[in-house]
N, C-alpha and C positions, 0 to 999 in steps of 0.2 A: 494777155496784154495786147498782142496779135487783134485780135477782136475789136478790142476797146478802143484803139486808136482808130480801126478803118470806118467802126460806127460816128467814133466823134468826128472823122471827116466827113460822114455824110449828115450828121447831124449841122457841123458846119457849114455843109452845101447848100442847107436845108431856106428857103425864102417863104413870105407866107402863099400860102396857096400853089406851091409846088411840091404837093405830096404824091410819092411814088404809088399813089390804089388808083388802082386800074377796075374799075366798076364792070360785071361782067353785061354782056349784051344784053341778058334775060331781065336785068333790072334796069326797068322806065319806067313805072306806075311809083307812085309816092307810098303805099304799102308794101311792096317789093325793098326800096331804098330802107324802108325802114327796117322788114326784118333781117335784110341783108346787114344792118350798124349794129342791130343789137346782138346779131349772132357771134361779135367782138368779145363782147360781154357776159353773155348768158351763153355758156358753151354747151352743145347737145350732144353729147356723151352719150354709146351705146349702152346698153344694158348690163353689159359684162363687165365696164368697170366699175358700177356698182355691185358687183355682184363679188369681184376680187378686194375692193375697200372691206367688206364684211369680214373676206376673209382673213385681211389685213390688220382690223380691228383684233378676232380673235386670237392670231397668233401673239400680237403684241401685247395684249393683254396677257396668254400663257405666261411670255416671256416674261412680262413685270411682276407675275407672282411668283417667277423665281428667284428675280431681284429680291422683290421685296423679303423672301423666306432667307436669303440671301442676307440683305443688311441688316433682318431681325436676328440674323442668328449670334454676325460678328456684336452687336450692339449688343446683345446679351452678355458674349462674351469679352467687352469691353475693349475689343480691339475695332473698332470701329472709328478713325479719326484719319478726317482728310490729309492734315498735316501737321508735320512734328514739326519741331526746333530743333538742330544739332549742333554743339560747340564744335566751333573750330578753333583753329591757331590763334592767339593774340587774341586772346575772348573775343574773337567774333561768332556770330550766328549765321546759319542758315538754313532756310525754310525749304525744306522738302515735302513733297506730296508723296502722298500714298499712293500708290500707281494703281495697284488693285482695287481700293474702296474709292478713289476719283472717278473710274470708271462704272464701278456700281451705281454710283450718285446722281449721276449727270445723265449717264445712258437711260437710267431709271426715267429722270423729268424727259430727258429727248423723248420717251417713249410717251409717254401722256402728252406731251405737246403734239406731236407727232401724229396720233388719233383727234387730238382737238380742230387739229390742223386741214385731215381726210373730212371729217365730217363738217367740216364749215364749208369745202371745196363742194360736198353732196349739196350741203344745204343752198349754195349758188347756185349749181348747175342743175340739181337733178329739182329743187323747188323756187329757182328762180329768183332770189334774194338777192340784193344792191350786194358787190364783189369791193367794197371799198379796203375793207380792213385787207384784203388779199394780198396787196404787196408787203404787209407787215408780217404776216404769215408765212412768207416767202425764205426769209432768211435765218430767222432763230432757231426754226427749230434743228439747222446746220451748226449754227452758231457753240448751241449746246455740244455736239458731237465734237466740233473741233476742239475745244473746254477742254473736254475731257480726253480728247487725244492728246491737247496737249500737257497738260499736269501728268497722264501715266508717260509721256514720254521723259518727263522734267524729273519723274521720280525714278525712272529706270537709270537716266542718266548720273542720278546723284546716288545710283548704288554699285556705281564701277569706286572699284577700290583704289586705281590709281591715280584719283583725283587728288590734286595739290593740296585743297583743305581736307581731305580724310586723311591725310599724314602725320599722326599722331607724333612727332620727331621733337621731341623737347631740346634739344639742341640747336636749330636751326633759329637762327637771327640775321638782323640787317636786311640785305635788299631782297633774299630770297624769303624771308617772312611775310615781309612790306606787299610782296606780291601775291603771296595766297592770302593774307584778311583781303585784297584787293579783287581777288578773283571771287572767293568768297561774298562781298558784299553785290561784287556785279552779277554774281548770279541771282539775286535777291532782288536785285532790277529790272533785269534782264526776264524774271519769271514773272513780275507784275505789270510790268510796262507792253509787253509787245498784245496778251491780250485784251487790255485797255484799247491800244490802235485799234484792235482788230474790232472790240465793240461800237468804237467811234466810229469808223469805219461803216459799219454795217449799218449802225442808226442815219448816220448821214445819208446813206443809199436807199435807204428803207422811207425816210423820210421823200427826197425825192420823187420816189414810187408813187409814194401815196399822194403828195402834191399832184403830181399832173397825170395820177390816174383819177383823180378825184375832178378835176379838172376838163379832162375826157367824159367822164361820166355826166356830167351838168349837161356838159356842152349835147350828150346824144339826147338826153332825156328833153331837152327844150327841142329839139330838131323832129323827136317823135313828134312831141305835143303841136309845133306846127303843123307838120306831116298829116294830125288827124285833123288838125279843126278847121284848116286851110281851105277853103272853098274855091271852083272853076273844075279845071280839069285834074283827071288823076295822074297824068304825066310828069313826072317828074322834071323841072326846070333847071337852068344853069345855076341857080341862086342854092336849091335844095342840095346838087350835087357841089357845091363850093363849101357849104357847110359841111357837109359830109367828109371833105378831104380835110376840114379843118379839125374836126371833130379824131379822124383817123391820126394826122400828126400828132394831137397831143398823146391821142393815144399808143402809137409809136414810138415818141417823149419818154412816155411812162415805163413802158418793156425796154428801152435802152437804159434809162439808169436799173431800171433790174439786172439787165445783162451784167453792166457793166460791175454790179454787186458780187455775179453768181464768177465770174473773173476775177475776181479781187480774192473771192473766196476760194477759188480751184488752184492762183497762187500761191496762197497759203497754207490749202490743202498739201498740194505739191511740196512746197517746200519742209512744213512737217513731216511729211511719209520720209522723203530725202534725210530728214534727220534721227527721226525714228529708225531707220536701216540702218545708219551708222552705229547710232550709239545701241542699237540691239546684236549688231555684227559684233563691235569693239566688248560688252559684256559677255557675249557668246564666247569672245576670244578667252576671256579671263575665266570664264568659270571651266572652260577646256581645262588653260592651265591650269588652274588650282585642282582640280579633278587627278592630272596626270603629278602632278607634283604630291597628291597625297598616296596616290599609284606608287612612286618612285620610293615615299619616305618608309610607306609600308612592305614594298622589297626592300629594302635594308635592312628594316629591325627584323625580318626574317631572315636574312642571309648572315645578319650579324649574334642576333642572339636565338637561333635555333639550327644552326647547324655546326656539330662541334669542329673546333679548330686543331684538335689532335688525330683526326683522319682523315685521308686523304678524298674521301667520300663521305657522303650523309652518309651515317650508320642508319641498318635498316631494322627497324625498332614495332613492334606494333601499334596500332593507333589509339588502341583503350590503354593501354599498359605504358604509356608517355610520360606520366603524371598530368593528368590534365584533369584529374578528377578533384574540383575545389573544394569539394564537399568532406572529402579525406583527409584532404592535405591542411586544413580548417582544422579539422578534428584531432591533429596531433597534438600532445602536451608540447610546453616550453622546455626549452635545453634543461632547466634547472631540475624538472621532475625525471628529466631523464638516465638508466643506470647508465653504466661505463663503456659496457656492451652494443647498446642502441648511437653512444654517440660515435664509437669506433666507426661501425656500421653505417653511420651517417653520413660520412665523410667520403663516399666511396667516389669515385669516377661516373659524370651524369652522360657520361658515351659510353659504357660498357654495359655490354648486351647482356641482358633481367633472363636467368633463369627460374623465377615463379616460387624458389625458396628462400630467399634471403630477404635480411629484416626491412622493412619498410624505409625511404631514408628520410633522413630530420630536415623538413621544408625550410625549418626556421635556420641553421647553419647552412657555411657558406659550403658548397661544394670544391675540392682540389682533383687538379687532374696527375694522376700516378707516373705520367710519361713528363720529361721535359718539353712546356709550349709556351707561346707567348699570350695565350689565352687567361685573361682574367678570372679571378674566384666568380660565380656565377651564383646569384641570393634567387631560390626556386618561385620564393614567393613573389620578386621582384620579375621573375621574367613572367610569371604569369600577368603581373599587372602591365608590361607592355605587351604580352599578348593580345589583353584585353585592351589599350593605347590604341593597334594595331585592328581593332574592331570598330571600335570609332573614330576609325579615320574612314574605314571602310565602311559607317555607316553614313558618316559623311560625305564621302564620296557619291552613294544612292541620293543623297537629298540634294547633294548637286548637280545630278544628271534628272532627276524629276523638276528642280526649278529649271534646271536649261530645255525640259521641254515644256513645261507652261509656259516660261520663256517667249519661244519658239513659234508656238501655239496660238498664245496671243499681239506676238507680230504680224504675224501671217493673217489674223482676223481683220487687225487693225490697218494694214495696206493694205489688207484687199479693200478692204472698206471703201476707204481715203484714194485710193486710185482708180474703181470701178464709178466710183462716183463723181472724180473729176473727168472719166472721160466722159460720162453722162452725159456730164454739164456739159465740157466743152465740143461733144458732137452737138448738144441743142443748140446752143449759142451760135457754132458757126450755122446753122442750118435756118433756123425755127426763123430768123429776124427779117432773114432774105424768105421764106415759103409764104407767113403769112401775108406778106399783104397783097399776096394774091388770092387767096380765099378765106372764110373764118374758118372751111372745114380742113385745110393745110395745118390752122394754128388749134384745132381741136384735134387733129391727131398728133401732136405734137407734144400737146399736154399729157394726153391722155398715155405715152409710152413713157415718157419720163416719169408723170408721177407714179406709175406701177411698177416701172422698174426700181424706183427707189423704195417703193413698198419694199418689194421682195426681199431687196439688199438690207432692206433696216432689218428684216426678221431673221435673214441668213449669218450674216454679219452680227450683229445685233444679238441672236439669240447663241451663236461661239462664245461668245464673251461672257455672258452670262451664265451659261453650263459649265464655263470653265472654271469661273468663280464660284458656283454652287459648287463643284465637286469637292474644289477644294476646303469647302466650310464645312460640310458635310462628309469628310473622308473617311473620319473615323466609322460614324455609321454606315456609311455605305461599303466599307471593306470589313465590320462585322456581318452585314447581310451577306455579302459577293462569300467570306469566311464559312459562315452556316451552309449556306447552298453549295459548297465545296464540301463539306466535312459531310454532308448527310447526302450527297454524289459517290463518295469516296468509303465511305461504309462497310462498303457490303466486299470491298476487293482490298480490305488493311488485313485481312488475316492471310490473308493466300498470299499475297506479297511478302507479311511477315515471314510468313513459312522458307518463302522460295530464298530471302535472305539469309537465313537460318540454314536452309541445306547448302547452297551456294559457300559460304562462310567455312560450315565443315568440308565441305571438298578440298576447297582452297587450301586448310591450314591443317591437313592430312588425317582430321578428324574422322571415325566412321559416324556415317549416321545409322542409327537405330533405326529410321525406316527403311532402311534400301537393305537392312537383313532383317527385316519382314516379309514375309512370303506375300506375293501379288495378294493374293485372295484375302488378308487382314489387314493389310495397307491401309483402311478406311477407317477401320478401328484402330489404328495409331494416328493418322491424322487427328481423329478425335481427341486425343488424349495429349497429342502435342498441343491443339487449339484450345483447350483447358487448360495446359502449364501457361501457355503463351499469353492468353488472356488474365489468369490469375498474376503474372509477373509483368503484365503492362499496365493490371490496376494497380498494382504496389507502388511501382516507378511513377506514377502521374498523380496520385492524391494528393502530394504537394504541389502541384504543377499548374493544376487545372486551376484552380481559382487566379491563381500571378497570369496566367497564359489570359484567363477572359480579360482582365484588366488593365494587361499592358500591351498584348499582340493580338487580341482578338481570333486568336487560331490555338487550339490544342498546341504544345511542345510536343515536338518528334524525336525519338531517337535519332542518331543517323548511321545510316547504315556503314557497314565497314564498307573497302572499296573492291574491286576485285584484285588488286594489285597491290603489296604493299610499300607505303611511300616514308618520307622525312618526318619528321619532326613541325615543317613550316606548312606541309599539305595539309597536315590530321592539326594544326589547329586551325585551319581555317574552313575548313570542314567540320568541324565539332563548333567552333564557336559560332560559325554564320547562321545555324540554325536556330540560335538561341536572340540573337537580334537583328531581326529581320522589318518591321516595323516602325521601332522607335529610336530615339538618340540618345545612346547609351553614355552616361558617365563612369567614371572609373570604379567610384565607389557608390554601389547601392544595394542598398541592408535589403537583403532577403534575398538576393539573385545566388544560386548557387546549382551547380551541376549535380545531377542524380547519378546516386554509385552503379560501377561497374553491373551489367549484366553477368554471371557467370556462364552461359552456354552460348552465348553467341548476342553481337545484338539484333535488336527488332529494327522492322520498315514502318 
């Protein structure tokens, strides 16, 4: 704004025939005069910025056929829709964008505009073509970028949670209602109206442009044509160089309402980046909390329902031998089919330490503890399903810390964007207005760094956003590929790990192993003989595995191995379970997911 005012002063200072061009000494002949006015116009650009436009073309092109594989993919899968409708309070609506496909959209046309935009600038400079259309080329293809920075910003904003209309609260009446459908509707205005201004805005500027560069342009093209047909001397007169400065005003006319556009617009810019930081700070904030709060709720239900309340310590328990085996405890009959003997036995204390003979106990009955506590009956099958609770909080938790850095990620794109390009601008503006009209080659090098810089930045910028949305459409595929080239890396070192798990394990739990009283010299030939048990007992444990594992994690299911130390109750299920959902978001009940029974000699890696 700084800018704008000091120009409209001197635009005000401005009388006819008192233009600030200073004609250099070299030009006095009326051919001189003339290629020195058109060098305004038809700008002589060295060869290397045509040489980086190419390069410029094909990155941005790269980039749009990532888009475009990009919005073919969500379009296929039907999630592809700029903006929804959401009920709020007191049946109101309100209109949210999509933050991720607004960006695909718009970034997508910026990029073809964008290249229409380089090559119309060649086709001026480097073949010499009337630049009329050029100050309309000037401002949209910005125009687009801000679009779309601002709908993902309008959509990020409208997915913080503790927004007055996402308040689902049916209770709430009178003046505090009155006021979210209120807020709610101004946001609905507030997202259509402000870029309306900014398109009026721009047209109006755009307009101006083209008026009195067009205007400029008449006025040089009749000055040449006198210049050539003019007959007497070749010197150029008071008369030729009056035209000349008149012909220069308008055309200084014409770059000040541009200026004054590319300011209006680095305002704007500014002030969306300014708002974008906040409402990406204030989301940031909340998916912390929500993160730490599902942290918090999942230590509880392990300090509350797996560590028992009649010892003064977690009892130390093994981690296969917990009952953690679904697959078993599934397999039991119901109380009814059960004799007298199995229900006594069932009944036993779920803290007292498994000697390896006694009868299995009844999932489906509630467990008592033998000692007087204040510890409730405890239903086996019921803590298993908040174990499992407990897993999907915990995979929730993953899918909040992976949105909080796409999040992140595509903040950081979009201010670099929106702030590298308003300094751009406003180092051109203050500079370029004051250098040219001292030479055309001040106002050709002038062009000539800005528009390559903002080459660059369209592709740098520009192609983050779009990788980042490609990944995410393409995730699945691509962490089956990243999957395979892991599994078939990892190949050739699963049995020698298995093994060394396996001897480790028997150390540990006072077992001997059969190899280490093998004599050195046949040691090779029991290895062998262990890696045929081992491999015959890890095809057994995975044929039902493998087909569920390609189509829901895209990776083989692992055993996991015991630990070296043994722990509670709340370590070995979170250990045992995290292996099994690691990929997807798991709900409580789903047909066919069940744990594979017990290893008996140890488990595998």
């Amino acid at each position: 704004m700084y800018l704008a005012r000091r120009h409209n002063a001197n635009f005000l200072a401005w009388t006819s025939g008192s233009g600030d061009l200073r004609l250099p000494d070299a030009v006095q002949t009326k051919a001189q005069l003339s290629d020195f006015i058109e060098a305004y116009f038809k700008l002589r650009l060295p060869d290397s910025y045509y040489v980086q436009i190419y390069i410029h073309t094909a990155g941005l092109n790269l980039i749009m056929i990532v888009g475009f594989l990009t919005i073919f993919k969500r379009v296929r899968e039907g999630k592809f829709s700029l903006f929804r409708v959401l009920a709020s309070t007191d049946g109101a609506t309100v209109i949210v964008p999509h933050s991720t496909n607004c960006l695909l959209f718009f970034d997508f046309f910026f990029g073809a505009i964008w290249i229409a935009f380089e090559w119309i600038a060649v086709s001026i400079f480097h073949s010499h073509i009337s630049a009329f259309m050029l100050g309309y080329w000037l401002l949209y293809p910005w125009l687009l970028v801000w679009f779309a920075a601002w709908l993902s910003v309008w959509g990020m904003f409208h997915s913080i949670p503790s927004l007055p209309w996402r308040q689902q609260q049916r209770s709430v009446s009178g003046l505090s209602l009155y006021w979210r459908c209120l807020a709610a509707r101004a946001s609905n205005a507030f997202l259509v109206m402000v870029p309306v201004a900014v398109l009026a805005c721009t047209i109006a500027f755009s307009i101006q442009f083209g008026r009195h560069y067009e205007t400029s342009d008449e006025l040089r093209q009749a000055l040449q044509f006198a210049l050539t047909t003019s007959n007497g001397t070749n010197l150029a007169g008071p008369e030729e160089k009056a035209a000349t400065i008149e012909v220069w005003e308008n055309f200084k006319l014409a770059w000040w309402w541009g200026t004054v556009g590319f300011c209006e617009w680095t305002a704007i810019a500014w002030l969306t980046t300014l708002f974008q930081f906040i409402v990406g700070v204030v989301l940031a904030y909340e998916l912390i909390v929500r993160m730490r709060r599902l942290d918090n709720q999942e230590n509880d239900d392990d300090l509350i329902f797996s560590v028992p309340l009649t010892e003064p310590f977690p009892v130390e328990v093994d981690d296969e031998e917990d009952n953690l085996d679904l697959a078993a405890r599934l397999s039991v009959p119901p109380p009814a089919e059960l004799g007298d003997k199995q229900r006594e036995s069932s009944s036993t204390d779920v803290s007292a330490p498994k000697d390896g003979e006694g009868q299995t106990p009844d999932p489906n009955l509630c467990s008592t503890t033998t000692s007087p506590s204040l510890r409730m009956p405890v239903d086996r099958l019921g803590r298993h399903r908040r174990v499992q609770s407990s897993v999907v909080k915990r995979v929730r938790n993953r899918e909040l810390q992976r949105g909080l850095i796409n999040l992140l990620f595509l903040l950081g794109c979009l201010i670099s964007a929106l702030t590298a390009y308003s300094i751009i601008v406003t180092g051109i503006t203050a500079v370029a207005l004051n250098v040219i009209s001292k030479s055309p080659e001040a106002f050709a090098s002038a062009f000539y760094h800005y528009n390559l810089a903002t080459g660059w930045l369209n592709i740098l910028c520009g192609g983050g956003i779009f990788l980042v949305c490609f990944l995410q459409s393409y995730e699945n595929f691509l962490s089956t590929f990243h999957s395979l080239i892991t599994i078939a890396a990892k190949s050739g070192g699963e049995q020698n790990a298995a093994l060394r798990g396996q001897y480790d394990n028997q150390l540990q739990d006072g077992r001997s192993s059969s190899l280490l009283a093998v004599p050195p010299t046949h040691q090779g030939y029991a290895r062998r003989a262990i890696d045929g048990a081992v491999d015959e007992q890890e095809n057994t444990l995975r044929v039902a595995d493998d087909d569920f594992a390609r189509r829901r994690f895209s990776s083989r299911i692992r055993l996991v191995p015991r630990s070296k130390g043994r722990r509670g109750p709340a370590n070995s299920i979170q250990t045992q379970m995290s292996s099994f959902f690691e990929s997807e978001t798991v709900f409580e009940s789903q047909p066919g997911v069940a744990m594979r029974p017990k290893p008996k000699h140890g488990p595998l890696c």
